[in-house]
C-alpha positions in Angstrom: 0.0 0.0 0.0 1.4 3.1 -1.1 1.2 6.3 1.4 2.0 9.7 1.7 3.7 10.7 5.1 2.2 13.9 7.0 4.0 16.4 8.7 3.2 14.5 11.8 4.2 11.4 11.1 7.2 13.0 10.5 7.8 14.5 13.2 8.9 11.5 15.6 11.5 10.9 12.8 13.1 14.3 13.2 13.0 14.4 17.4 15.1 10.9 16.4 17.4 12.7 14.4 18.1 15.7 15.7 18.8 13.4 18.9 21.5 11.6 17.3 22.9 14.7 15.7 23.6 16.4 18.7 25.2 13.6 20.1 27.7 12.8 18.0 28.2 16.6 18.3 29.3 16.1 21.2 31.7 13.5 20.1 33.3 15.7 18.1 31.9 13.8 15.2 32.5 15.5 12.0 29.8 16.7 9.6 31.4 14.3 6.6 30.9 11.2 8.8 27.1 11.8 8.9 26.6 12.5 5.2 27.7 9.2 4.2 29.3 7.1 6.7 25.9 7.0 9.2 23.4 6.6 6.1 22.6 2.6 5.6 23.3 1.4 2.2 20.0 -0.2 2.1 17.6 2.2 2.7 13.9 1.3 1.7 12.8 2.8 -0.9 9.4 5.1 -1.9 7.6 6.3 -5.3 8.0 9.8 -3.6 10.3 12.5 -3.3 12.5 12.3 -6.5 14.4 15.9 -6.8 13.2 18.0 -9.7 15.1 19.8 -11.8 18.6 18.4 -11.3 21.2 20.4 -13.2 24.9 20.2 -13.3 27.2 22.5 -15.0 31.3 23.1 -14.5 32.1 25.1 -12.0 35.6 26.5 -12.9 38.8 23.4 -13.7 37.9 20.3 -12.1 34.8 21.0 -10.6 30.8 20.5 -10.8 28.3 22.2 -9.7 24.7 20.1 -9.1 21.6 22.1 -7.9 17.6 21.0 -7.7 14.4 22.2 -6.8 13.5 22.0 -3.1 10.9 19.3 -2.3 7.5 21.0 -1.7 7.0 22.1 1.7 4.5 19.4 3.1 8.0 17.5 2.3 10.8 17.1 5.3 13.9 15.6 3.5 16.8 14.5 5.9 19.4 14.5 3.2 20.1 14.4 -0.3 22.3 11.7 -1.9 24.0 12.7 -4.7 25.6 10.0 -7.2 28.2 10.0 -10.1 29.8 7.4 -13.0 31.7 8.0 -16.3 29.0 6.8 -17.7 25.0 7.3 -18.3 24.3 3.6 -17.6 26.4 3.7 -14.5 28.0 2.4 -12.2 26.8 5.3 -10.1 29.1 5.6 -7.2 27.9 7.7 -3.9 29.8 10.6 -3.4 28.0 13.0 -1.2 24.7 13.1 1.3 23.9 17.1 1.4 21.9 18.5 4.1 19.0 20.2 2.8 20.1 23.7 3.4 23.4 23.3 1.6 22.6 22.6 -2.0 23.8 23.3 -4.6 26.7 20.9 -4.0 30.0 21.4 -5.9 32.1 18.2 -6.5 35.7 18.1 -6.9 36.6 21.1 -3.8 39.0 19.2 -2.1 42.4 18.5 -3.7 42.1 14.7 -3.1 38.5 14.8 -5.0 39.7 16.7 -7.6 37.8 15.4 -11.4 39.8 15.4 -14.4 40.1 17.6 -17.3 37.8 17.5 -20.4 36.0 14.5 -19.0 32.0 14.2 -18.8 30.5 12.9 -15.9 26.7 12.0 -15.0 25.3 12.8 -11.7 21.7 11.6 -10.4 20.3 12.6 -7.2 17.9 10.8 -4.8 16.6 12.2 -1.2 16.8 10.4 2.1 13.4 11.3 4.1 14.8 10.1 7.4 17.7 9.1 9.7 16.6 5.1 9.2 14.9 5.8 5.6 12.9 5.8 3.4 15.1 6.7 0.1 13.1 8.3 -2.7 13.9 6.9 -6.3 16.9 8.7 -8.2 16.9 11.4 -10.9 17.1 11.4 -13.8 20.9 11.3 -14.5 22.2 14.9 -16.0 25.6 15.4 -17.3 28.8 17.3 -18.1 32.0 18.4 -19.7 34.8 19.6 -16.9 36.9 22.7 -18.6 40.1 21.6 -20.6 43.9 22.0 -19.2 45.0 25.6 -19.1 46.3 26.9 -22.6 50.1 26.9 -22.6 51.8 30.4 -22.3 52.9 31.9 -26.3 55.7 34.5 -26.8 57.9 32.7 -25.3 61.7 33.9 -25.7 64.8 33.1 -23.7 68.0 35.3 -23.6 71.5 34.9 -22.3 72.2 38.1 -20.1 75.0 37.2 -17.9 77.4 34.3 -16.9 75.8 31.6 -16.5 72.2 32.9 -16.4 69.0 33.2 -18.6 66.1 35.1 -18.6 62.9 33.8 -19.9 59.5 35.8 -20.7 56.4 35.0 -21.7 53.0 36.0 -23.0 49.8 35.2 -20.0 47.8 32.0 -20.8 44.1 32.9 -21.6 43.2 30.5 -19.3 41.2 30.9 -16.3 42.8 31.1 -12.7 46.3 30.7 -13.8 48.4 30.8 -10.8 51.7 29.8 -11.7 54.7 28.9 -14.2 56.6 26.1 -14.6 60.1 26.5 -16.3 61.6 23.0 -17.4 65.0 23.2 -19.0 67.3 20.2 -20.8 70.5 20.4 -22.8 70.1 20.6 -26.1 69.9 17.6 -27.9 67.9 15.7 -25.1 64.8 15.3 -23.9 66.0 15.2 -20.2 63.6 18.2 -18.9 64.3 19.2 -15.4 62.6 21.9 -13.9 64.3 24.8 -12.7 61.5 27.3 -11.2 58.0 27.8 -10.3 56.9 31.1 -10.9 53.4 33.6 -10.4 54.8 36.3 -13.3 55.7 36.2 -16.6 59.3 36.4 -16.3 61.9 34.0 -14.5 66.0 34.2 -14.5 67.5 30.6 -13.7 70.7 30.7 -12.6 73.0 33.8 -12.1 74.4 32.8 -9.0 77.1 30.7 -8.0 74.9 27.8 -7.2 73.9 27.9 -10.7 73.9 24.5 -12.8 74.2 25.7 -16.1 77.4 25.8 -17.8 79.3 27.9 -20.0 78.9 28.5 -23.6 76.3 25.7 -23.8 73.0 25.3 -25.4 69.8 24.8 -23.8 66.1 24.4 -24.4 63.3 25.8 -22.4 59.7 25.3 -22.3 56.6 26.9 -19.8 53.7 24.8 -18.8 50.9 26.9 -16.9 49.9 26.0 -14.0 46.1 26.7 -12.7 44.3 26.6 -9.4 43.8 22.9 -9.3 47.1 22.2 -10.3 45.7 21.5 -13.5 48.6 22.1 -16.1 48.7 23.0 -19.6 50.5 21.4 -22.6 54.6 22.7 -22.8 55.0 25.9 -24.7 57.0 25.9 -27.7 60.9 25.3 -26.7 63.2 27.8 -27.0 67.0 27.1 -27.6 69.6 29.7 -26.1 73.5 29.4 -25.4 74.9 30.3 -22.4 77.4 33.2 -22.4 81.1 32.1 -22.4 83.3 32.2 -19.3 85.4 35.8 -18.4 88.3 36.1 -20.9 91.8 35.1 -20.0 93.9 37.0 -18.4 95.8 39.6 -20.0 99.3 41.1 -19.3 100.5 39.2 -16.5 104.3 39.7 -15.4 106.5 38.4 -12.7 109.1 40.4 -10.6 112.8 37.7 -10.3 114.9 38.2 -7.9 113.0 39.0 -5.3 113.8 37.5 -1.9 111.9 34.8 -1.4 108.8 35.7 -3.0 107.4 36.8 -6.9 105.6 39.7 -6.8 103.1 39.6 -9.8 101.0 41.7 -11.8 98.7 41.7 -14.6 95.6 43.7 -16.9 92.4 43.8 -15.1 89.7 42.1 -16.6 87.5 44.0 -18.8 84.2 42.0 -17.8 83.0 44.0 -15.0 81.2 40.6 -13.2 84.5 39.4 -12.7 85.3 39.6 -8.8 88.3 37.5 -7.9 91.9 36.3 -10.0 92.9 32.9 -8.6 96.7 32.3 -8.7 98.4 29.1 -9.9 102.1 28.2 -9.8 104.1 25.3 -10.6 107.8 23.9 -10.5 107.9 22.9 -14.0 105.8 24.7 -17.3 104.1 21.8 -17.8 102.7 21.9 -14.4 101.1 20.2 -12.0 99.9 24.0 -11.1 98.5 24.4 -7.7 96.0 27.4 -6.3 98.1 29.6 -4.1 95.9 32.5 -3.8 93.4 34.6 -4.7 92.9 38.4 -4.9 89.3 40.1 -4.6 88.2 42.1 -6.7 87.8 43.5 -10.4 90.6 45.7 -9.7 92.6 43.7 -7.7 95.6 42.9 -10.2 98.4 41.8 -8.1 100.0 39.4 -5.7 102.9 38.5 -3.9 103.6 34.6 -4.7 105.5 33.3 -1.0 102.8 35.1 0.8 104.8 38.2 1.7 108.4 39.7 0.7 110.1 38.3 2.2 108.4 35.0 1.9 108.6 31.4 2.2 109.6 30.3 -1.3 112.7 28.5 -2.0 116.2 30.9 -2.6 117.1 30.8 -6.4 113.8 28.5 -7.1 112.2 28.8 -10.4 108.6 29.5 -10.5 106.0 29.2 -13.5 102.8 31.4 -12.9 98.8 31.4 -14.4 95.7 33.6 -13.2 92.5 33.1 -13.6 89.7 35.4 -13.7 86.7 34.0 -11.9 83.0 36.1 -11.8 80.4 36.3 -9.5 78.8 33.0 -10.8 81.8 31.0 -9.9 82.8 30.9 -14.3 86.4 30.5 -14.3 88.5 32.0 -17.7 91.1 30.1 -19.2 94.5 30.1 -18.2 96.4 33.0 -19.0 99.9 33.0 -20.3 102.3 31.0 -18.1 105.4 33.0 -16.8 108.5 32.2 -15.3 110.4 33.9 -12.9 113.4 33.1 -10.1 113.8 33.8 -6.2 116.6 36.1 -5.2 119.9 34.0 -4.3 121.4 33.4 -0.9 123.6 37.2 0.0 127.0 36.9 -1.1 129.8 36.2 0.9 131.2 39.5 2.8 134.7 40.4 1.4 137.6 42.6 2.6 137.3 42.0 6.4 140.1 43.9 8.7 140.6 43.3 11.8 143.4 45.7 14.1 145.5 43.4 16.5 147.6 44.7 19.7 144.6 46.2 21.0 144.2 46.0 25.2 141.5 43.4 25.3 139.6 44.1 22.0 139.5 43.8 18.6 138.2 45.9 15.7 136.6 44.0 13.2 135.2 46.3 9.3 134.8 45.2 6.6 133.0 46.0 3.2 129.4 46.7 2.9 127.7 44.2 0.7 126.3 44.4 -2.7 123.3 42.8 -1.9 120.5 45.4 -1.6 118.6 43.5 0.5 120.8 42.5 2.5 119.7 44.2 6.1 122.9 43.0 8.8 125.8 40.7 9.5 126.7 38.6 12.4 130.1 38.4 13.5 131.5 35.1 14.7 135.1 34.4 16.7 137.0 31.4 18.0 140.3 31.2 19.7 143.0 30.4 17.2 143.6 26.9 17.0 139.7 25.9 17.9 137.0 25.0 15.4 134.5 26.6 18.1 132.7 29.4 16.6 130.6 31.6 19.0 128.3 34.3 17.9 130.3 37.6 18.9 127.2 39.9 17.7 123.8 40.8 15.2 124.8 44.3 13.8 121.9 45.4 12.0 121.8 47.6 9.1 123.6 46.9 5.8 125.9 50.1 6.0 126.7 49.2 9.6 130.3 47.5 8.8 132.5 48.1 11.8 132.3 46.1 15.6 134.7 46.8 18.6 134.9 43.2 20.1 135.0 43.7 24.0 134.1 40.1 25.0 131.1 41.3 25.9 132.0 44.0 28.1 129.5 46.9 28.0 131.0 49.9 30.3 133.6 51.7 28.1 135.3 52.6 31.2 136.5 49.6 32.0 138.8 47.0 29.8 137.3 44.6 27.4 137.2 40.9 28.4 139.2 39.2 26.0 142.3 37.6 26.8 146.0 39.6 26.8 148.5 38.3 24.0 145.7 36.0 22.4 145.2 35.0 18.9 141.5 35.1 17.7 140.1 34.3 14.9 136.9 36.1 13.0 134.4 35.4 10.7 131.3 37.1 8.6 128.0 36.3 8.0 125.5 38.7 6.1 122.0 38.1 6.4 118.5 40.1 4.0 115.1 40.6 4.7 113.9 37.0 5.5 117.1 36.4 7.6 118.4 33.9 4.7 122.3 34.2 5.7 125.3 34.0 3.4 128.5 31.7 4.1 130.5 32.2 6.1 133.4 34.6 5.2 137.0 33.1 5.1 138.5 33.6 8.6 141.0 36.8 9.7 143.1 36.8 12.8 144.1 39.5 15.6 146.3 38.8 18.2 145.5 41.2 21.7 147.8 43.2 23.1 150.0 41.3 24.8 150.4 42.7 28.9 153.4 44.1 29.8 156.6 42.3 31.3 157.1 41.9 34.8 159.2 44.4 36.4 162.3 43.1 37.5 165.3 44.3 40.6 163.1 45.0 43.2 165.1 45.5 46.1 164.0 47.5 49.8 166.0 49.2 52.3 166.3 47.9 55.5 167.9 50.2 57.5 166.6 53.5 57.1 164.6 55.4 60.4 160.5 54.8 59.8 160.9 54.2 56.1 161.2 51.9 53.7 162.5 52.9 50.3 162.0 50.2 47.5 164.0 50.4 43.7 163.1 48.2 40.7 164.1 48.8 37.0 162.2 50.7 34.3 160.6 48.0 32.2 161.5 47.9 28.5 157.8 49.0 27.1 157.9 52.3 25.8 153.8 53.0 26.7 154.3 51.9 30.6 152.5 54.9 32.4 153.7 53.8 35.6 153.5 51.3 38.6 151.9 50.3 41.3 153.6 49.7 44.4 151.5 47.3 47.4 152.6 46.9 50.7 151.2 43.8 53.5 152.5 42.8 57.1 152.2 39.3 55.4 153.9 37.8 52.7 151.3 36.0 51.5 148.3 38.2 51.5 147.0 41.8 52.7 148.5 43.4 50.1 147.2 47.2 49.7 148.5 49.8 47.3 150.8 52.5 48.8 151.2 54.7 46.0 151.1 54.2 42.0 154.9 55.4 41.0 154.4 57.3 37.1 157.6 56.5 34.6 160.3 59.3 35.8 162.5 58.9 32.9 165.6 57.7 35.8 167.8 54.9 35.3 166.1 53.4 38.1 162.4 53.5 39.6 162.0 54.2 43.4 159.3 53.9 45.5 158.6 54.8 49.9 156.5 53.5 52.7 157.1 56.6 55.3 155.6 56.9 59.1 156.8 53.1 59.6 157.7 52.0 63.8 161.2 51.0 64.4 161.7 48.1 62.9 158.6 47.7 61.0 159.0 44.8 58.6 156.7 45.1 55.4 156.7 42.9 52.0 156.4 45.0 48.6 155.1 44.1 45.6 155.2 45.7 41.8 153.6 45.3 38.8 153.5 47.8 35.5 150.6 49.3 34.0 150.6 51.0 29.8 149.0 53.6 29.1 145.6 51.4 28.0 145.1 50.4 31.2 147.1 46.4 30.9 149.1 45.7 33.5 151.7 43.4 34.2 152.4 40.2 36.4 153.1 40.9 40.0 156.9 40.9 40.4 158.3 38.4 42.8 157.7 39.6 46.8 160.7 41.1 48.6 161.1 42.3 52.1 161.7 45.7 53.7 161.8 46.9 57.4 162.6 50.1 58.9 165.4 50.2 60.9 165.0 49.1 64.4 166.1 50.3 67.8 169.5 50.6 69.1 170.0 48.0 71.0 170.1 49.1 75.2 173.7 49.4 77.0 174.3 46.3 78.9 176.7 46.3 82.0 175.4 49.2 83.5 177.9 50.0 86.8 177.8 52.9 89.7 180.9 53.5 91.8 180.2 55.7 95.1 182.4 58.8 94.7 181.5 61.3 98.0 178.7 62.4 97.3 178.1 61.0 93.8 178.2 58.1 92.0 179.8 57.0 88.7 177.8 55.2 86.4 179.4 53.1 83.5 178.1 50.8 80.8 178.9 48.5 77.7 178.0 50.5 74.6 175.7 48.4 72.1 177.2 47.3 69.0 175.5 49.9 66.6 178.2 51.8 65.2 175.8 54.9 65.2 175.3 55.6 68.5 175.7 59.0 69.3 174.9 59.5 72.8 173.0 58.2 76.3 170.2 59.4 78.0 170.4 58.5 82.6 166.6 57.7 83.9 166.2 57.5 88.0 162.9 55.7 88.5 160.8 57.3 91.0 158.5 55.3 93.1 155.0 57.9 92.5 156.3 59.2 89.4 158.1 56.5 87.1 161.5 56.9 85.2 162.6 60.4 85.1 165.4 62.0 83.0 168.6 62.8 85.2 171.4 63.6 82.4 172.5 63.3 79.2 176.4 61.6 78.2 178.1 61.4 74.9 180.4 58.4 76.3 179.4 55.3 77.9 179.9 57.2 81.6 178.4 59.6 83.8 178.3 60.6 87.1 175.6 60.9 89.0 175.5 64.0 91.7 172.9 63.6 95.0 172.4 65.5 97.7 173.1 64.7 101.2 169.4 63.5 102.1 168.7 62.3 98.6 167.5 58.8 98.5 169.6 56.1 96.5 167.4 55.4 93.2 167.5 53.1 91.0 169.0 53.8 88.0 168.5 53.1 84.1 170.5 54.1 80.6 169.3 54.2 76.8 171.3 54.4 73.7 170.8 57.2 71.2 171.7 56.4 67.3 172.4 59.2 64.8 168.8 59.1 63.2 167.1 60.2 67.4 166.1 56.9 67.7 166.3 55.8 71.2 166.9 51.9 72.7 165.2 50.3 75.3 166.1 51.0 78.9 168.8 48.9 80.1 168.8 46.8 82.8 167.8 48.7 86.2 170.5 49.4 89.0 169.8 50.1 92.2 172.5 52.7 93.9 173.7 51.5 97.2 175.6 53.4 100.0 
């Protein structure tokens, strides 16, 4: 039996539904899972409710668009399902279940439904009165054409405009929604298309930068495919063949300085490609190479370089060098090699010539000799061993190639004082000049000087021994004719204390004399002489002799009083000095010590008292000719 729903028998079916829609709402179920995924395949079917007026038309590339009549309004519909195939008689596939208030429906939105160009498809649509069912029968099927693949661009041209780089341009594709341009590229010759940009314009430069892949002087083919807003793309234009420019041009001009001291300074044209921004520098051992990068200068302008890194540099001395450059541009394009060149390092500096050297010098040597002819040659360093030894020491680093004299001191630095080589000793000298990178020349032959040699020893030295608080001291003049004079030392010792007493200048006399004044009786000194030139050498200490000044007499002995009245005669034994000129009498006093009674040229005297006088005890001293005065001698006490 065939019935017509009501709006109220309709009614519990849409409490039902709007139930479950809000439910799986709240299950964050998505409106795609309802349209088709909830809907049971086997819906039962009614007479009623067909759509009307199903139409489909394209709806811009790779898309439908189906619309129909709404169902009268005594009607409810639940959903629409809409169906398509590649063919009239089917097989219809589902492809969508629309909610009533979103028709039309456009098919082929989403990228992964996308439909294909110039295709016909036939769509049929059926409505769904209910969550459970009923289905209404389907449409009549209605069909259509989508639009073609976009047109490819025209006008296409491609030009070489700098290393390595093409531009391309193009006329717009008439098509609708074009959104971008692809630019494929292959050698010429092949069919190997790659593509090398995407573009929105209608102009695109591949390459022209260094990580460009395109080489020089080389032909390509281009082609353009539009692209739409689907992705849809168009047939290849037309391809275009164009030859990449060449690479710079060689470099021009290039020169190399010899002779230089460890380096090659070189030079050359600058390049008259203004993209060109950097000359790379190759050198070799032999023409034919292997030539190895060294350097590179930046710049367009930049049209020279020291080979060894610096000058001086770190090349080999009297190496020979072959040279290339090559200009490289901002793209990385390297020119051929330009002319190879040759040039040499500067030798090793000659060997210094006429060296002089002055001998009988105090401790020192002068050392000149001739400036060398090397111009770069910037010091010497002077070398001497003792003659008769192979070891060499470095004497000095004089700096400065005009700098060709050295006073050798041994190393002493005060000018006041003498140098430190040895008196009387051979030495032997050598030269070594040295340039800008310190490359030193052999070794000059070696000169000799000899030192002065000291002078002799003086010789006679002889001291007085008797004379009163002296001692006088006589040597002989030594042979030199530059002795300035000598210096005299005095000690109690004989082996050590020695002090100067006086430095004795030459005097021209046959014989040299020296004196140690203000000495006590019998003093006894040792003396010691050694010469000294006028540069300060001096000799050997002469051998040690010994002086003393003269003593004491010795006292009378004997001493003898005879009572004579009131007096008494003294007598004593004279000492054995043969210079004794008198006698002094001493009384010794008990408070007041000896005291001076008289005075006697002859070994007597008499001694006057008075009548109370007490007896004293009596003393005598000897007197030389020089006032010196013995010891007493031994006491004598006067009895009655």
């Amino acid at each position: 039996m065939s019935v017509h729903p009501t709006k109220k028998m309709y009614c519990p079916w849409l409490a039902f539904t709007a139930v479950v829609v809000f439910a799986l709402l709240l299950l964050g179920v998505g409106c795609q899972t309802l349209q088709i995924m909830q809907i049971d395949e086997n819906l039962p079917a009614v007479s009623y409710g067909t759509p009307q007026g199903v139409n489909v038309t394209a709806h811009g590339p790779r898309a439908a668009q189906i619309s129909w009549a709404p169902p009268p309004a005594e009607e409810k519909v639940y959903r629409y399902r809409v169906e398509r195939a590649l063919s009239a008689d089917g097989p219809f596939e589902t492809i969508a279940d629309i909610v009533p208030d979103k028709t039309p429906y456009i098919d082929g939105t989403s990228a992964e439904k996308r439909l294909e160009d110039s295709t016909t498809y036939h769509y049929r649509v059926a409505a769904i009165m209910s969550r459970k069912g009923p289905i209404s029968p389907f449409s009549q099927s209605v069909s259509v054409m989508t639009l073609p693949p976009p047109e490819p661009p025209a006008g296409v041209t491609a030009t070489a405009t700098g290393s390595r780089a093409v531009t391309l341009k193009w006329e717009r594709s008439p098509s609708e929604e074009i959104v971008a341009y692809r630019v494929d590229r292959t050698p010429a010759g092949e069919d190997n298309y790659l593509t090398v940009s995407t573009v929105s314009g209608t102009t695109c430069v591949d390459g022209g930068t260094p990580a460009s892949t395109l080489k020089d002087s080389t032909s390509y083919l281009y082609r353009v495919i539009a692209i739409n807003s689907v992705d849809s793309q168009s047939q290849p234009s037309i391809a275009i063949e164009v030859t990449t420019l060449p690479p710079p041009e060689p470099v021009k001009g290039l020169t190399a300085t010899s002779h230089e001291v460890r380096c090659v300074p070189l030079k050359w044209e600058a390049s008259p490609e203004s993209d060109v921004v950097r000359y790379d520098i190759y050198q070799a051992r032999d023409p034919g190479g292997p030539f190895s990068l060294i350097g590179s200068t930046q710049g367009l302008k930049a049209t020279s370089f020291i080979a060894g890194n610096n000058n001086p540099g770190n090349l080999e001395d009297e190496g020979k060098y072959y040279y290339t450059v090559r200009a490289v541009n901002a793209v990385t394009a390297e020119s051929a090699d330009s002319e190879i060149i040759q040039a040499v390092t500067r030798d090793i500096p000659p060997e210094v010539s006429q060296i002089t050297v002055v001998s009988a010098r105090p401790r020192e040597v002068p050392v000149s000799w001739q400036p060398s002819a090397d111009t770069t040659v910037t010091g010497y360093e002077l070398w001497r061993a003792a003659a008769g030894s192979d070891d060499w020491v470095q004497v000095a680093r004089i700096n400065g190639r005009e700098s060709v004299n050295y006073l050798d001191r041994g190393g002493e630095k005060d000018p006041s004082k003498l140098g430190q080589l040895k008196d009387g000793t051979e030495y032997l000298y050598r030269i070594i000049a040295f340039n800008t990178a310190n490359v030193r020349s052999t070794a000059s032959d070696p000169v000799s000087a000899t030192t002065k040699v000291i002078p002799a020893t003086p010789v006679g030295l002889a001291a007085t021994r008797n004379t009163a608080g002296l001692v006088t001291l006589t040597w002989q003049p030594n042979p030199e004719p530059d002795i300035k004079g000598y210096q005299v030392e005095s000690s109690k010792r004989a082996d050590d204390g020695f002090r100067e007493i006086m430095f004795a200048p030459v005097s021209g006399a046959e014989t040299m004399t020296a004196t140690e004044a203000g000495l006590e009786p019998g003093a006894v000194r040792y003396y010691r002489v050694r010469a000294r030139d006028n540069e300060r050498l001096e000799s050997e200490w002469c051998e040690t002799v010994e002086g003393m000044a003269k003593p004491l007499p010795d006292a009378p002995t004997s001493l003898q009083a005879a009572a004579a009245g009131p007096a008494f005669m003294l007598t004593w034994q004279p000492p054995p000095q043969g210079d004794i000129t008198g006698y002094r009498v001493w009384a010794q006093k008990r408070l007041f010590g000896w005291t001076l009674v008289g005075s006697a040229d002859q070994n007597h005297y008499r001694l006057e008292l008075g009548v109370d006088d007490r007896l004293p005890v009596i003393a005598v001293t000897a007197i030389d000719q020089d006032k010196l005065e013995s010891e007493k001698s031994e006491p004598l006490k006067l009895n009655p």
